[in-house]
N, C-alpha and C positions, 0 to 999 in steps of 0.2 A: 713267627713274629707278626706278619701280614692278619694272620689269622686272630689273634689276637685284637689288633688295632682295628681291624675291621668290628669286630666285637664291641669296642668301646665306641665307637659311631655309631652302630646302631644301635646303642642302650641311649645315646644322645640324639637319633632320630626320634626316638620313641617316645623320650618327653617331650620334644619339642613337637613333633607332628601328630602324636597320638594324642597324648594328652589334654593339649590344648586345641585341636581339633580348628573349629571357624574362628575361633579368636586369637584372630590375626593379631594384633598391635601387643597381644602380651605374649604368643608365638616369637614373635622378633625379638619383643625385648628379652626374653628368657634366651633365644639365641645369640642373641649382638655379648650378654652377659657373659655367656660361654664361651664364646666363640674368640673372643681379644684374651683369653686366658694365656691359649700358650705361647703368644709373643711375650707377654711378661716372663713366664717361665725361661725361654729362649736370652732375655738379654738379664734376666737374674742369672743362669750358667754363665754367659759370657763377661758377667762383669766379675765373678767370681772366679773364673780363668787370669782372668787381667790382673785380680787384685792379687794372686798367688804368682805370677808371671810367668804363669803358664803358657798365654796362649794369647795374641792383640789381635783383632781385627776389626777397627772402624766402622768399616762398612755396615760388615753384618748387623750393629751395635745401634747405626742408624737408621738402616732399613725396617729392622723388628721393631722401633720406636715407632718410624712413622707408622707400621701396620696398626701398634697400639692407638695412637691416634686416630685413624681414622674409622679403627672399628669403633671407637669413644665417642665419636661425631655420629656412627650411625646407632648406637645406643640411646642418644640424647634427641637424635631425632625421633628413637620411638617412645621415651619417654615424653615428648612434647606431644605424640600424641594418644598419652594416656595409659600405654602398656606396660606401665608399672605399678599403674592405681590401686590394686590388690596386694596386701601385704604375703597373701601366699605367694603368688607370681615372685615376688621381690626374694623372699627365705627359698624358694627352689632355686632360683638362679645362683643366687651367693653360694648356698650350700655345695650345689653342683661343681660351681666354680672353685671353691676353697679344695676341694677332692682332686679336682681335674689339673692344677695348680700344679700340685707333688708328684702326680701321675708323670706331668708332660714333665718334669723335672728332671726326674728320673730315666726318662725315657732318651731324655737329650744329653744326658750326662754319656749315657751307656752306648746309646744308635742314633746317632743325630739325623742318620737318612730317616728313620724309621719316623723319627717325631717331626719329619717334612712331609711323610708320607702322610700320616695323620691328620695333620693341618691340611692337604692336599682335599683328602676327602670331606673335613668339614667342610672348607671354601667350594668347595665343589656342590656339595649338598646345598649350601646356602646361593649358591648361584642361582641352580634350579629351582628352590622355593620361590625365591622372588620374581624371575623369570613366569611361572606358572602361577602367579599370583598380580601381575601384571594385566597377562592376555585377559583372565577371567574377571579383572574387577579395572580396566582401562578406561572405558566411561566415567566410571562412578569416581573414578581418581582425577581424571582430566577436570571437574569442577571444583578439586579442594586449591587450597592454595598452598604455596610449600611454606613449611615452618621457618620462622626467623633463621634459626640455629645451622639449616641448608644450606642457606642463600649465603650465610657468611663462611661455609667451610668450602661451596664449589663455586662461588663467585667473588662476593667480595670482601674477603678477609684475605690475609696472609694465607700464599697459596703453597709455598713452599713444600711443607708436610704429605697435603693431598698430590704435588706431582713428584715426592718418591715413594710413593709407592706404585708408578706407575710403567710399565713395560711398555717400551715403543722402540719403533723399529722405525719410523722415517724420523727420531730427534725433534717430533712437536708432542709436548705435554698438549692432555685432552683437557677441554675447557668446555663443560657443558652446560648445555639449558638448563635453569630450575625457576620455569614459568608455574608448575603447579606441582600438587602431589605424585602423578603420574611421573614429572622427570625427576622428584628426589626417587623414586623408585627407580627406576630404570639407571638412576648414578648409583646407588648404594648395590645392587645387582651388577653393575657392572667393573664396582671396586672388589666384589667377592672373585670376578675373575682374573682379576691381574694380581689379586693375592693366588692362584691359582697358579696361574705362570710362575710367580717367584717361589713357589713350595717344590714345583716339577725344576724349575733351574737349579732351585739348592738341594738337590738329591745326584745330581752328576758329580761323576768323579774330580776332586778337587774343587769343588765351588765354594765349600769353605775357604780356600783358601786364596781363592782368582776371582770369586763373587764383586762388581762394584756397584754401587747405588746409582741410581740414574742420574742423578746430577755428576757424579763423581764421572758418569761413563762422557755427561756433555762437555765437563770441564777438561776432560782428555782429549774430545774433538775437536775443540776450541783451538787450545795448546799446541796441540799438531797442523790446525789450520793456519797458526800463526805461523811457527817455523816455516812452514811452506810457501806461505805467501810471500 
């Protein structure tokens, strides 16, 4: 199965890094398009669990939500800058993604680790990209300015969404700079890694079923701070 899934990431490295080669901004967008697929996949099983009552878990329901959201915020970031301008760019993503859609569907129906597994290696690929895309273009980035669409997802909008999906460990959601292009980059690389963390947690034994959202996790230390206190 490994074998497999490893397969279907590198047929998805392949457009995205071979094909589109230096250009960058429709690189991304073709990955941001792909890449928020199998969370939809993920909370379509689960809702279809629930609707059969099969199977309820909250959590999970809003975790894969927010993932959809914010991989939707780093889509719209590369749409602002241009990475969709190409009507091919646009029919490779969609097409990829309608395919990769029924794939991950299937894959979660049957091995739910496996299609964590999955997710694990895309989020993991796209860490890297952006990281390595970073060091080599950090000047030329430090002069742009960040796009509207940024500023209102990691600073001043409703921040809710962007801190569940986030893994922490001392109980402060991250609150970062977005002075220029350089920090939407280095936030959107750095939200491929905390999707990263939540793909390796939901592949442990029972995490379906013990899994809770990071708010969910603060509202339980609240709760028990209160009793105590």
């Amino acid at each position: 199965m490994k074998a497999l899934i490893q397969l279907i990431v590198s047929f998805f490295v392949f457009i995205v890094d071979v094909v589109y080669g230096d250009r960058s901004y429709a690189r991304f967008y073709v990955l941001e398009t792909i890449a928020r697929v199998p969370y939809f996949s993920y909370v379509s099983v689960l809702h279809l669990y629930e609707t059969l009552g099969y199977w309820r878990k909250a959590d999970l329901l809003k975790i894969h939500f927010a993932e959809t959201w914010n991989e939707l915020h780093h889509l719209l970031i590369m749409e602002s800058l241009g990475g969709d301008r190409l009507w091919i760019d646009r029919a490779i993503a969609q097409h990829i993604a309608f395919a990769y859609y029924w794939v991950v569907v299937l894959l979660y129906m049957l091995f739910p680790k496996y299609a964590y597994y999955l997710m694990e290696l895309i989020e993991d690929h796209a860490y890297h990209t952006y990281d390595e895309y970073l060091k080599i273009n950090e000047v030329a980035l430090k002069t742009q300015p960040a796009p509207q669409v940024a500023i209102n997802f990691y600073r001043d909008g409703d921040l809710y969404m962007f801190d569940e999906v986030q893994t922490t460990s001392n109980h402060q959601f991250r609150r970062p700079k977005v002075d220029d292009l350089y920090d939407v980059f280095v936030n959107i690389r750095d939200d491929e890694r905390e999707h990263v963390k939540t793909m390796v947690a939901l592949q442990e034994p029972e995490a379906r079923q013990t899994f809770k959202s990071p708010h969910t996790v603060f509202e339980l230390i609240a709760g028990n701070s209160d009793k105590t206190g």
